[in-house]
C-alpha positions in Angstrom: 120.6 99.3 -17.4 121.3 96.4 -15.0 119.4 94.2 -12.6 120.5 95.9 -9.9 120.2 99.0 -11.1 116.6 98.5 -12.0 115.9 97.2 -8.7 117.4 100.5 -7.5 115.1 102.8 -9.6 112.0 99.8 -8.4 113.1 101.0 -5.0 112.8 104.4 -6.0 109.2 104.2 -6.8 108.7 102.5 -4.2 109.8 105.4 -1.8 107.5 107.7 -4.1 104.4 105.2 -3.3 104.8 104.5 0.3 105.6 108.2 1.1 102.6 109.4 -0.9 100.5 106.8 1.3 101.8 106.6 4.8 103.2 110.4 5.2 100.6 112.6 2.4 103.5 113.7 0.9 103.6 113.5 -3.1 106.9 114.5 -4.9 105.7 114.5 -8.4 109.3 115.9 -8.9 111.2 112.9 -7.6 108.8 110.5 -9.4 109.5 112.7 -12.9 113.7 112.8 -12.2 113.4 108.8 -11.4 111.4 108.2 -14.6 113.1 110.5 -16.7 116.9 109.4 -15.5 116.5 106.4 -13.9 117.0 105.4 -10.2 120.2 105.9 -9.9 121.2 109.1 -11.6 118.5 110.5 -10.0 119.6 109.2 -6.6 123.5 110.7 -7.6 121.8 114.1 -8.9 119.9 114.5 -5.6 122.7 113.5 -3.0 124.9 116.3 -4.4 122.2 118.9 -4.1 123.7 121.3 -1.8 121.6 121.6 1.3 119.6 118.4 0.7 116.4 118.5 -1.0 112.7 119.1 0.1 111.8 115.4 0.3 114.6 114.9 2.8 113.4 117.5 4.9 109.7 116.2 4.6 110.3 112.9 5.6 112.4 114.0 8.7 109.2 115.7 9.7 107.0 112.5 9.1 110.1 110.8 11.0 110.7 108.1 7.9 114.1 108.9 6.7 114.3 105.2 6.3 112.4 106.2 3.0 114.6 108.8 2.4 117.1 108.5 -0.8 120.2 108.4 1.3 119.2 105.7 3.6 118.4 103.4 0.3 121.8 104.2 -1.6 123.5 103.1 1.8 121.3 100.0 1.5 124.5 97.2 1.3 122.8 95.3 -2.0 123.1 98.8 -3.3 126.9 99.2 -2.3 128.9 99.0 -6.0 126.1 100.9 -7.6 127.6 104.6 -5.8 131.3 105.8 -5.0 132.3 105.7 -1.6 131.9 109.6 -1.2 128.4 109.0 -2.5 127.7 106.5 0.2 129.6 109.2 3.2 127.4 112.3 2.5 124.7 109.9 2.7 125.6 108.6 5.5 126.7 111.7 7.2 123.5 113.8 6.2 121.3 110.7 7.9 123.5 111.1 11.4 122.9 114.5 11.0 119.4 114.4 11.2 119.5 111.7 14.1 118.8 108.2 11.8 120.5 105.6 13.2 123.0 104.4 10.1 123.9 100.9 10.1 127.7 99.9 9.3 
């Protein structure tokens, strides 16, 4: 694993932790995927899920897709870690839901 992709799976956590805090919202199930195949295979597993996955939905409700998976892979540090249709349904589920996307 590389720096950056620890940083990534760091980050990760992180979005566990702060969700779990400021929204209520624990997803024991991301926390075990991120431990279990690191930050970024996680992050690529999750992205392709048809339909998005219940923690997108659950931070749209608590209005903090800025902790959302998608808005962290489209992170530009994170740019060479995902392919470019990666980074698009990323970006194109976050317009979808109204998050501002930064180019």
């Amino acid at each position: 694993m590389t720096d950056l992709e620890r940083q990534f799976t760091k980050d990760m956590i992180n979005i566990y932790t702060t969700a779990k805090r400021e929204c209520c919202y624990q997803a024991n199930r991301f926390l075990q995927l991120v431990d279990e195949k690191g930050g970024v295979s996680a992050a690529k597993q999750l992205i392709h899920k048809p339909g998005g996955t219940e923690g997108f939905a659950a931070l749209w409700e608590h209005h903090r897709l800025d902790l959302s998976v998608e808005a962290h892979v489209l992170k530009p540090e994170y740019k060479t870690l995902f392919t470019e249709e990666e980074r698009k349904i990323c970006k194109e589920r976050l317009l979808d839901f109204g998050f501002h996307v930064e180019e």
